[in-house]
PAKE-986485 format. One line per field, with one value per residue: residue number from 0; x, y, z of N, C-alpha, C in turn. Coordinates in Angstrom, 2 decimals. Each point is the difference from the previous one (the first is absolute). Last residue first. Layout:
% residues N
i: NUM; ... .
n_u: X; ... .
n_v: Y; ... .
n_w: Z; ... .
ca_u: X; ... .
ca_v: Y; ... .
ca_w: Z; ... .
c_u: X; ... .
c_v: Y; ... .
c_w: Z; ... .
//
This chain:
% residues 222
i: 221; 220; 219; 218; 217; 216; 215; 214; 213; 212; 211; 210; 209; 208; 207; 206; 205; 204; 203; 202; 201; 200; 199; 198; 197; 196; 195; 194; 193; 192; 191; 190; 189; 188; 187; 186; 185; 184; 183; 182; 181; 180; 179; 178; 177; 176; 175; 174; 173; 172; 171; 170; 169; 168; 167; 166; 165; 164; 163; 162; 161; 160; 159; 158; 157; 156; 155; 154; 153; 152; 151; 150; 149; 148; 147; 146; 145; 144; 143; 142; 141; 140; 139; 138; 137; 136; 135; 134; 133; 132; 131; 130; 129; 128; 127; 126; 125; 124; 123; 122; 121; 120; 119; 118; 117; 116; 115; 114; 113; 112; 111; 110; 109; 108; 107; 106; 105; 104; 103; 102; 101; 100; 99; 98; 97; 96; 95; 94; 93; 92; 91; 90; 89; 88; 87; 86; 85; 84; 83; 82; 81; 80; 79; 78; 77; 76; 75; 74; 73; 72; 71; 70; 69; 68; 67; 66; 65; 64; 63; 62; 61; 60; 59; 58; 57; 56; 55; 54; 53; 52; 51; 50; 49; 48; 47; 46; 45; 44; 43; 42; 41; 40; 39; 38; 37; 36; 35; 34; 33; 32; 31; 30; 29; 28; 27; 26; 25; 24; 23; 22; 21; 20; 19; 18; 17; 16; 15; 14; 13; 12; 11; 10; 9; 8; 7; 6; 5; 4; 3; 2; 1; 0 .
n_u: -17.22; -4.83; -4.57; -2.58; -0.60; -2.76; -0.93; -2.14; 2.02; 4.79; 5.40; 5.58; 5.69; 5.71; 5.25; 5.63; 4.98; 2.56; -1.90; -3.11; -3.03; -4.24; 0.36; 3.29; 0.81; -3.23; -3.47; -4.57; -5.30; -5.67; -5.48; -4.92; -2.49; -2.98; 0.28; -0.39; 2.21; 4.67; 3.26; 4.11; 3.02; 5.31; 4.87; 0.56; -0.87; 0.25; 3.32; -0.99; -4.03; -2.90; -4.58; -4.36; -5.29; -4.23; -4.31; -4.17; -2.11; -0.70; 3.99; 3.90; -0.81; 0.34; 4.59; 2.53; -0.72; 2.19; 4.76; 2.79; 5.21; 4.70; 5.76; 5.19; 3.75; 2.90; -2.06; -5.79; -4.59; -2.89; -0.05; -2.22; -3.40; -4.46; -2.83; -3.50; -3.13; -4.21; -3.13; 2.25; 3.61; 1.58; -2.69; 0.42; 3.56; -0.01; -2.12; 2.63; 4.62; 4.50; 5.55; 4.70; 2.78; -0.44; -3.73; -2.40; -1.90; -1.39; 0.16; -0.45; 0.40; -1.35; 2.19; 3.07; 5.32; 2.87; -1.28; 1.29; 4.19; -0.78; -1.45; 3.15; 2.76; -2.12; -0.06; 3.24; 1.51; -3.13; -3.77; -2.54; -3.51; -4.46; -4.14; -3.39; -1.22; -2.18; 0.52; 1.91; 4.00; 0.54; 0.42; 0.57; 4.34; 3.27; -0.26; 0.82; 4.95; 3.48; 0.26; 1.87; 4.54; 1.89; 0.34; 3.04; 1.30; -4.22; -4.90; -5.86; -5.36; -4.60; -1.03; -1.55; -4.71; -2.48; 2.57; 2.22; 4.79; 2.74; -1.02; 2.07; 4.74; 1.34; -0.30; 3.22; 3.92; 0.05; 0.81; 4.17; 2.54; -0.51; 2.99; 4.21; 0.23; 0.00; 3.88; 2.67; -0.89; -0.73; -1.82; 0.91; -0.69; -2.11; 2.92; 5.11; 3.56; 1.21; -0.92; 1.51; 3.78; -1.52; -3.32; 0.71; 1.82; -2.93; -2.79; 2.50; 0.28; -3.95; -1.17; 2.24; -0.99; 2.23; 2.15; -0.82; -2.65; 0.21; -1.26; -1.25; 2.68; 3.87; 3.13; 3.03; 4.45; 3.79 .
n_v: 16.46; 2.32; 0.14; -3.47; -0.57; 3.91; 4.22; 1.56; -1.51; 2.54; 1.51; 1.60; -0.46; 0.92; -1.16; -0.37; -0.01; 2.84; 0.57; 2.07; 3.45; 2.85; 3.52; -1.38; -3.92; -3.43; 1.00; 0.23; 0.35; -1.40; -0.06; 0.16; 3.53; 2.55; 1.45; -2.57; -4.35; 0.12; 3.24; 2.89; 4.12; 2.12; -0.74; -4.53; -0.27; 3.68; 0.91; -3.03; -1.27; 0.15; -2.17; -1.18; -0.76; -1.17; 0.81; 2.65; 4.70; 1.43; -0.96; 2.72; 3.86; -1.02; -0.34; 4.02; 1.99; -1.83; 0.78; 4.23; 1.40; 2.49; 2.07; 0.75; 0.90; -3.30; -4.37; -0.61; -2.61; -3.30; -1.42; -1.72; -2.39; -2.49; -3.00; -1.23; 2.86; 1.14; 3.69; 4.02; 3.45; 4.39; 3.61; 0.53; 1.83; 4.35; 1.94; -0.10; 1.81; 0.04; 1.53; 0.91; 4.47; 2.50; -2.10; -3.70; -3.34; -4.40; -3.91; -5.18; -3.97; -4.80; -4.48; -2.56; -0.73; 4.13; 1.77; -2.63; 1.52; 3.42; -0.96; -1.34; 2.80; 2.89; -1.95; -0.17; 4.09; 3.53; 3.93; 3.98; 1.62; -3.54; -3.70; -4.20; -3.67; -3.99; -4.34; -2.68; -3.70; -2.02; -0.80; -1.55; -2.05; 2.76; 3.24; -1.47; -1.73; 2.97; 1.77; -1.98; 0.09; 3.44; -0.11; -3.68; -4.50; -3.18; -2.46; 0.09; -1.62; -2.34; -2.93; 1.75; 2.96; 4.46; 4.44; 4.16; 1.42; -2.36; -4.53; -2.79; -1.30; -3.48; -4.07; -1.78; -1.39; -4.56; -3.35; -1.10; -2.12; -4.76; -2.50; -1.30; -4.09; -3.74; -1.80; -1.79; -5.00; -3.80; -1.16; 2.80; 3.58; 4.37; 3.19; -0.65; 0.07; 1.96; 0.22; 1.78; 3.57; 3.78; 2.27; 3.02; 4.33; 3.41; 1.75; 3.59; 4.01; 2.96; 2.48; 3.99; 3.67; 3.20; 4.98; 2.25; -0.93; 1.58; 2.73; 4.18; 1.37; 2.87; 2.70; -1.33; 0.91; -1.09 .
n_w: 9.01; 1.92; 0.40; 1.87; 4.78; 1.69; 3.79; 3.76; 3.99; 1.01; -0.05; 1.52; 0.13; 1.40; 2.61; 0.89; 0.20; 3.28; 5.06; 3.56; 1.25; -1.94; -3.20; -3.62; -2.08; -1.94; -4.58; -3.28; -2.86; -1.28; -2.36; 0.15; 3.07; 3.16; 4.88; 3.83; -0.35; 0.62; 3.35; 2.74; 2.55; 0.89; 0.23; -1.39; -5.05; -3.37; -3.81; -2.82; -2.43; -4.54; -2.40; -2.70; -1.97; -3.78; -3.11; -1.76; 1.24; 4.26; 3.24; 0.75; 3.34; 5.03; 2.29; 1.14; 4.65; 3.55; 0.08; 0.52; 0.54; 1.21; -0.54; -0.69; -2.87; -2.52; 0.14; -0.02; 0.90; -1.17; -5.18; -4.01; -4.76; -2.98; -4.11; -4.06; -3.14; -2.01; 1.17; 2.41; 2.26; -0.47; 2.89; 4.24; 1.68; 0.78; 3.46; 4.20; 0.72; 2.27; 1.96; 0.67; -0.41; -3.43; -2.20; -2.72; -4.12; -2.49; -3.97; -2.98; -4.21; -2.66; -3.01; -3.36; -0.55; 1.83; 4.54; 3.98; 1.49; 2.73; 4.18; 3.05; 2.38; 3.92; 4.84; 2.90; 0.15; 2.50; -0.28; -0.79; -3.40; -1.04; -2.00; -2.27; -4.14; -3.72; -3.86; -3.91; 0.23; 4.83; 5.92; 5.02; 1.68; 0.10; 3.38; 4.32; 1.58; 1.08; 4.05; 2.76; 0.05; 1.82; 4.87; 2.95; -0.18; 0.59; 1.24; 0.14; 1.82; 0.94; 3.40; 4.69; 0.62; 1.14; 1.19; 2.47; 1.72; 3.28; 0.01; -3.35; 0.41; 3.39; -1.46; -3.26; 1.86; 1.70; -2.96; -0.64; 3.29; -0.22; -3.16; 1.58; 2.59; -1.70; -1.97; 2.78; 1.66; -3.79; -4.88; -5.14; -2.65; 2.30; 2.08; 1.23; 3.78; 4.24; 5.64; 4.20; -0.25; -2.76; 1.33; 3.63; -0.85; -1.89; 2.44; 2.31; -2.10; 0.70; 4.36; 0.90; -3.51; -3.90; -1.54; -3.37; -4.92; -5.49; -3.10; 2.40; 3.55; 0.50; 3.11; 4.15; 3.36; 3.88 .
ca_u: 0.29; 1.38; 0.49; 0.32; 0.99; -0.13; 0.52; -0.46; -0.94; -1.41; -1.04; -1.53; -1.37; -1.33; -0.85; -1.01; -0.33; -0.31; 0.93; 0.63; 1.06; 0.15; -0.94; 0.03; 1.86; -0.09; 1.20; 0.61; 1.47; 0.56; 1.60; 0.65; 1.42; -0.91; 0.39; -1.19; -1.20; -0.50; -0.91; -0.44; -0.80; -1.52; -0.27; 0.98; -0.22; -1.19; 0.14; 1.24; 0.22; 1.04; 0.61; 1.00; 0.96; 0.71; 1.59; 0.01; 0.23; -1.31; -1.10; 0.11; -0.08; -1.26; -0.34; 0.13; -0.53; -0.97; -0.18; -1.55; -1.23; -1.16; -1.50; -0.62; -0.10; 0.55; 1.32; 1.67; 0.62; -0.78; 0.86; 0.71; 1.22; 0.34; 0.78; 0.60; 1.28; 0.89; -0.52; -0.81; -0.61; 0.61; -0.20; -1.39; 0.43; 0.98; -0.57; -1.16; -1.15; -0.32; -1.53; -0.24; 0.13; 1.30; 0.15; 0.35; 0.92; -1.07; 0.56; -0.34; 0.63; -0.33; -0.91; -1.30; -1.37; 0.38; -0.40; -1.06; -0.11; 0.66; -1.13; -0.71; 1.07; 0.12; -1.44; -0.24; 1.26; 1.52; 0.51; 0.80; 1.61; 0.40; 1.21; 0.38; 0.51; 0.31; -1.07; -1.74; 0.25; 0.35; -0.48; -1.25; -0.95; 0.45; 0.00; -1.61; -1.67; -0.34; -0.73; -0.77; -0.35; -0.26; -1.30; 0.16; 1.16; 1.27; 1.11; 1.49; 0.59; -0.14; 0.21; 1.21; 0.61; -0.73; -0.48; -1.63; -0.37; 0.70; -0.51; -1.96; -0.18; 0.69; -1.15; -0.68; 0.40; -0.26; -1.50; -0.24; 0.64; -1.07; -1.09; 0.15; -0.36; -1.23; -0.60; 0.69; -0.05; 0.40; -0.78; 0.19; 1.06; -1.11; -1.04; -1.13; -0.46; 0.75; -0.75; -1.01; 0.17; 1.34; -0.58; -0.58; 0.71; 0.92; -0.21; -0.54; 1.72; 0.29; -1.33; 0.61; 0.32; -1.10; -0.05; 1.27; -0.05; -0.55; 0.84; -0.99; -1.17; 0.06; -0.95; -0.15; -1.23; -0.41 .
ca_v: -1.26; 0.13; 1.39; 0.09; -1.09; -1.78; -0.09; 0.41; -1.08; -0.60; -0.31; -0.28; 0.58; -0.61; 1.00; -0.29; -1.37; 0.48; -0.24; -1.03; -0.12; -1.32; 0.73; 1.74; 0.34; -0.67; -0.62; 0.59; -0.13; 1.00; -0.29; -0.98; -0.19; -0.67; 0.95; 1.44; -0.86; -0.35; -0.98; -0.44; -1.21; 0.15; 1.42; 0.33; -0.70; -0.14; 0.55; -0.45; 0.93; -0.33; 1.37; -0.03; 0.60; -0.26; 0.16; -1.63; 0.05; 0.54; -1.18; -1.60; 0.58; 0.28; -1.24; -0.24; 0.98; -0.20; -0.93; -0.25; 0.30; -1.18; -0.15; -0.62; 1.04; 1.10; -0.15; -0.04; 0.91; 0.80; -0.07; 0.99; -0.04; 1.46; 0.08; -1.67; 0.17; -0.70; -0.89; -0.44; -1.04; -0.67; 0.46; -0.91; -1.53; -0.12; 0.19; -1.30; 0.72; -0.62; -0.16; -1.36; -0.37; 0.62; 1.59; 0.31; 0.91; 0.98; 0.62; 1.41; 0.28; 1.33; 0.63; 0.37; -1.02; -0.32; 0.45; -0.69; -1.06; 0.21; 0.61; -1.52; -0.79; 0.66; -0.10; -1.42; -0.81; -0.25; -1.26; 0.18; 0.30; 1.63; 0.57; 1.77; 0.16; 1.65; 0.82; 0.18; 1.64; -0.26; 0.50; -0.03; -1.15; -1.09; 0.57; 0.23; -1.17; -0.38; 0.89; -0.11; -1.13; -0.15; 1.20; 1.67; 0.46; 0.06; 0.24; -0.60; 1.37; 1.00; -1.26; 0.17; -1.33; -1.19; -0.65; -0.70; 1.09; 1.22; 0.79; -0.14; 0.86; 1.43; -0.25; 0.41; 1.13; 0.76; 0.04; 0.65; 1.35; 0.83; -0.06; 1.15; 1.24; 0.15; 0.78; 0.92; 0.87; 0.04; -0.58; -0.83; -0.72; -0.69; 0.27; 0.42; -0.77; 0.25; -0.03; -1.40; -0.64; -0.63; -0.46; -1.22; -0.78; -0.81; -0.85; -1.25; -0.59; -0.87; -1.32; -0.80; -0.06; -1.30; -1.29; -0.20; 0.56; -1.69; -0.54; -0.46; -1.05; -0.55; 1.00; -0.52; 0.42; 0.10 .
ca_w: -1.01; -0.20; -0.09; -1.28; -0.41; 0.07; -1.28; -1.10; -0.24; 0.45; -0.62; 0.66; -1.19; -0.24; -0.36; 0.77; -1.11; -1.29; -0.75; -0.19; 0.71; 0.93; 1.42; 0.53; 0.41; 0.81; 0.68; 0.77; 0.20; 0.75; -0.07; -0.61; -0.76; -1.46; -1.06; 0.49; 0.42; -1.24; 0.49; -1.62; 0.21; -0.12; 0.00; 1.14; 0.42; 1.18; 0.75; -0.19; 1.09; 0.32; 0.84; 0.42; 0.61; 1.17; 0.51; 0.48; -1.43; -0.63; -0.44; -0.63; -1.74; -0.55; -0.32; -1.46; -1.15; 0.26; -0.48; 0.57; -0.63; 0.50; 0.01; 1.55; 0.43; -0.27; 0.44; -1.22; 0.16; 1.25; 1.46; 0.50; 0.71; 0.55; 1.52; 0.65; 1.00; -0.77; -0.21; -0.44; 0.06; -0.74; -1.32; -0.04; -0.15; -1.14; -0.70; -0.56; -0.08; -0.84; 0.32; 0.57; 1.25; 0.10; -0.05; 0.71; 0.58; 0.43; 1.27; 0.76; 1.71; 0.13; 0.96; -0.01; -0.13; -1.42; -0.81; -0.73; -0.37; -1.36; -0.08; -0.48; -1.03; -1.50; -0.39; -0.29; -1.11; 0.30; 0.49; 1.05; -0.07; 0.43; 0.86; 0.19; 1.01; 0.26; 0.99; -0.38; -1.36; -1.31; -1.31; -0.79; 0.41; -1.35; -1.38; -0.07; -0.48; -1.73; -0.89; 0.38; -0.66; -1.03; -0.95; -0.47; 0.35; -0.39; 0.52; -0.47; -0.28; -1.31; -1.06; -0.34; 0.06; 0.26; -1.24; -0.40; -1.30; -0.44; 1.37; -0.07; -0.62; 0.20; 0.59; -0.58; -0.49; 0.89; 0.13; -1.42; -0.15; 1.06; 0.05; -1.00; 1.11; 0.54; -0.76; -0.14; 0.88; 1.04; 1.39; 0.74; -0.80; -1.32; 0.58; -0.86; -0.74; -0.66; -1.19; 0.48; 0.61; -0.74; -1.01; 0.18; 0.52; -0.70; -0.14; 0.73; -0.07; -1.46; -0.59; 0.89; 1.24; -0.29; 0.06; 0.99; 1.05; 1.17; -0.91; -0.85; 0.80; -0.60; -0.35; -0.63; 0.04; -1.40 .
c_u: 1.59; 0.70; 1.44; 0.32; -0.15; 1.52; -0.22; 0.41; -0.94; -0.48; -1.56; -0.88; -1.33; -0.52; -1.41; -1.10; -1.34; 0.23; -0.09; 1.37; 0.32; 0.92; -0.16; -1.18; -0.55; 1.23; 0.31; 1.31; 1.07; 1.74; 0.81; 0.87; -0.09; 1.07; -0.59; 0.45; -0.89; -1.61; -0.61; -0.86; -0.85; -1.13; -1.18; 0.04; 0.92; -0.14; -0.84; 0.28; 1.26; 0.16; 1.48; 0.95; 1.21; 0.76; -0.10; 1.54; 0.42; 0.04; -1.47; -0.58; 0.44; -0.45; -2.02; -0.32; 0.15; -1.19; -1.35; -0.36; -0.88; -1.20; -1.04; -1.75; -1.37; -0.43; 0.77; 1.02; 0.77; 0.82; -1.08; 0.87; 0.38; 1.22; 0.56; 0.67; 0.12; 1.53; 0.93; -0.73; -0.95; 0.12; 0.84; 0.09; -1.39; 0.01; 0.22; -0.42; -0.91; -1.44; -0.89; -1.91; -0.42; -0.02; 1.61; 0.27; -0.15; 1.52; -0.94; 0.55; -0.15; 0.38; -0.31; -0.96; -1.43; -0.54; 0.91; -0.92; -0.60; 0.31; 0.47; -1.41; -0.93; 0.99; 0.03; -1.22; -0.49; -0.09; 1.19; 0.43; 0.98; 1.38; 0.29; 0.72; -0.04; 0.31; 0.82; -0.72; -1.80; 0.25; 0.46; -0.49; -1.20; -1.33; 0.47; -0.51; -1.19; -0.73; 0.35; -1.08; -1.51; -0.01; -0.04; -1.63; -0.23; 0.75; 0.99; 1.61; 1.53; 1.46; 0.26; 0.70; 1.04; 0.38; -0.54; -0.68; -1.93; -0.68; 0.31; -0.47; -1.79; -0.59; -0.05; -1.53; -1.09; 0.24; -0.02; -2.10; -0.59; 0.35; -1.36; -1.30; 0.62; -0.10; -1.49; -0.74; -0.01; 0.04; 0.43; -0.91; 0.61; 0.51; -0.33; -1.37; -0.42; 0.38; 1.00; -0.66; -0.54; 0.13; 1.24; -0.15; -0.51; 1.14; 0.10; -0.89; -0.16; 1.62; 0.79; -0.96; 0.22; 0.11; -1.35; -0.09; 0.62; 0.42; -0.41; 0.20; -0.49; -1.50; -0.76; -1.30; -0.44; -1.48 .
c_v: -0.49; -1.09; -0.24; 1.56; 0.18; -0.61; -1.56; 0.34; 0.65; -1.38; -0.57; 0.12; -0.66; 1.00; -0.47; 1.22; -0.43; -1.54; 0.73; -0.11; -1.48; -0.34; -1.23; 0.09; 1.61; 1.19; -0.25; -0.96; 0.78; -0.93; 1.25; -0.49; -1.36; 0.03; -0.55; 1.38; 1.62; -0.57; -0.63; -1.03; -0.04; -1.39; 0.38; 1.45; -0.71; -1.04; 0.44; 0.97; -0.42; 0.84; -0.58; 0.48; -0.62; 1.00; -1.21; -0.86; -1.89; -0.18; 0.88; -0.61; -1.35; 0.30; 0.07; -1.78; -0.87; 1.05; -0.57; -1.04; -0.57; 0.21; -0.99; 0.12; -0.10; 1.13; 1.53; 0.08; 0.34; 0.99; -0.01; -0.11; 1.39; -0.61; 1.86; 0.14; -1.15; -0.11; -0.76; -1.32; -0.45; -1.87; -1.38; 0.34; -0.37; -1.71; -0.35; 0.25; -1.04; 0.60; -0.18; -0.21; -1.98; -1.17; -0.07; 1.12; 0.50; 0.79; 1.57; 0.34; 1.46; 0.83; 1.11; 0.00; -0.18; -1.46; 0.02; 0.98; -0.27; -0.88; 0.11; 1.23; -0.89; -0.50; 0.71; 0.25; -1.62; -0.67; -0.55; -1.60; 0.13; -0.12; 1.18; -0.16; 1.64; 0.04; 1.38; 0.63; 0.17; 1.29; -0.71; 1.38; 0.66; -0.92; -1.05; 0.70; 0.72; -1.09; -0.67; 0.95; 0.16; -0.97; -0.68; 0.44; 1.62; 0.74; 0.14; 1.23; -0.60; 1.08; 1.11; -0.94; -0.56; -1.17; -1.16; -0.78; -0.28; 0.93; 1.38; 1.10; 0.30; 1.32; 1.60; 0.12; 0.79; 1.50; 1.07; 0.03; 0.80; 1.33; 0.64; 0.61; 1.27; 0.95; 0.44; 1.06; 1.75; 1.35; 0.32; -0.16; -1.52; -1.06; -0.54; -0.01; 0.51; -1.25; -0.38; -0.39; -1.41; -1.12; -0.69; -1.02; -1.18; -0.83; -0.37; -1.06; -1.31; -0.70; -0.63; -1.28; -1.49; -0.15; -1.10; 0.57; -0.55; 1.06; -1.93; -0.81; 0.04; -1.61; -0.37; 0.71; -0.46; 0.38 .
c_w: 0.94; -0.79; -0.08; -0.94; -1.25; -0.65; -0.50; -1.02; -1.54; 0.11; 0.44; -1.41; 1.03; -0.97; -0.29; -0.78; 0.57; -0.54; -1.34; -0.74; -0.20; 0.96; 0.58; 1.04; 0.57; 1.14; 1.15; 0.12; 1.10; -0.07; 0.65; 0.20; -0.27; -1.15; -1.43; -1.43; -0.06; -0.55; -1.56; 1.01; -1.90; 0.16; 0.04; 0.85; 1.29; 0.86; 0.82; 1.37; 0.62; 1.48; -0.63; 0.49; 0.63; 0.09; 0.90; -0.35; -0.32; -1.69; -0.79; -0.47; -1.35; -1.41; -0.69; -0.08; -1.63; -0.93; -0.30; -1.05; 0.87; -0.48; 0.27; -0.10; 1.46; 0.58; -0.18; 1.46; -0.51; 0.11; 0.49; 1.58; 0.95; 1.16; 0.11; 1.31; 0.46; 0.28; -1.33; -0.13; -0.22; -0.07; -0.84; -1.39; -0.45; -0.08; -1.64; -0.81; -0.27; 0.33; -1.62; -0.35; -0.30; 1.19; 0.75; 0.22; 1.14; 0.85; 0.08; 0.91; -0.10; 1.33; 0.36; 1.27; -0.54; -0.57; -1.89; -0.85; -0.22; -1.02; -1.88; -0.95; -1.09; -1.11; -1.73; -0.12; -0.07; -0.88; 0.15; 0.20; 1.03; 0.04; -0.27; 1.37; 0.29; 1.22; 0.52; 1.70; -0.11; -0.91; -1.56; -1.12; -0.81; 0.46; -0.83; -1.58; -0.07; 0.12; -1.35; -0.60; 0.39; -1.15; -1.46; -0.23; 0.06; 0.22; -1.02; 0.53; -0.53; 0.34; -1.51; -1.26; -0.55; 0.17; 0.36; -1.03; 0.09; -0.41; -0.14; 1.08; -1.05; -0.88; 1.13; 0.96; -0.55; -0.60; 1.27; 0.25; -0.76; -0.13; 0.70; -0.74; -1.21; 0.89; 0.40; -1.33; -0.71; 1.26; 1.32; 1.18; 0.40; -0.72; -0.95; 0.10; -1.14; -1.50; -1.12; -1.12; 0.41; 0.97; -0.37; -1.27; 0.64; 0.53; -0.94; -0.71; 0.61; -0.17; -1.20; -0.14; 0.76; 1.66; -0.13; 1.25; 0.93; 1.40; 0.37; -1.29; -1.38; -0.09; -1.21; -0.75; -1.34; -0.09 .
//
């Protein structure tokens, strides 16, 4: 069989991960956080060793700041419902995916201000065009690292700049980077970085995160 399909979830899952899902069911397999006993405690370590994994991964300062859920794209909506209100201004591009331009659309009937900076035939995004439309008073600049459709690769590290100059957070979706391309969140100066756990990671599906700075403050997000 020939499996052509990776950027969907990614198959086979290698021989590691099966193995320790099958450990986990077997010696664990507690609720994590929820109880004293054996089982939940080592469910528990699992879940801290993961996020500590995955700190090293991506370079994030500190694995306590990176929330764990079911998917990208839960994870992108805590970050857009989390921290936009009716009244602030968001910019994004037209190559984005469905979990990002759904919630985007939504809270723009809420009243939020939602910019999309257009895209050329091929994928490719004109800075010049994004610095223009990110203005003073931009609350967050959302975008892929890479479209699923046509595989492009913005210059993240570029538009995390054009962000903050305009005094933005940024927010990657690197749903289909992540695992695939080295992400350094720390050297890319990425706020909020969402990802899944089923496609370039090779993990399970029902697996995913939100890395959040140290320079996002807790009270930002409602």
């Amino acid at each position: 069989m020939i499996y052509l399909d990776n950027a969907a979830t990614s198959w086979p899952k290698p021989p590691q991960v099966i193995q320790a899902m099958a450990d986990f069911l077997e010696r664990a397999g507690g609720n994590p956080g929820r109880s004293g006993h054996r089982l939940s405690i080592e469910a528990g370590r699992i879940v801290y060793d993961t996020r500590e994994a995955l700190a090293e991964l991506f370079h994030a300062p500190d694995p306590l700041r990176i929330v764990l859920t079911p998917n990208v794209t839960y994870a992108l909506n805590i970050a857009l419902r989390g921290l936009l209100q009716p009244g602030d201004r968001v910019v994004t591009t037209s190559i984005e995916h469905n979990s990002v331009m759904r919630p985007l659309r939504a809270l723009e009937r809420a009243g939020v201000e939602v910019v999309v900076v257009p895209c050329a035939a091929d994928g490719s995004l004109d800075l010049s065009e994004m610095a223009h439309s990110v203005t003073p008073g931009t609350k967050l600049v959302v975008t892929t690292h890479a479209s699923n459709v046509i595989g492009n690769i913005l210059p993240i590290g570029q538009i995390a700049a054009i962000a903050h100059s305009a005094g933005a957070l940024y927010l990657v979706d690197a749903a289909q980077t992540a695992g695939v391309l080295p992400i350094d969140v720390q050297a890319l100066d990425i706020d909020l970085l969402a990802f899944t756990g089923h496609k370039g990671l090779c993990g399970p599906t029902g697996t995913g995160g939100l890395i959040i700075s140290p320079q996002v403050d807790e009270g930002m997000i409602q």
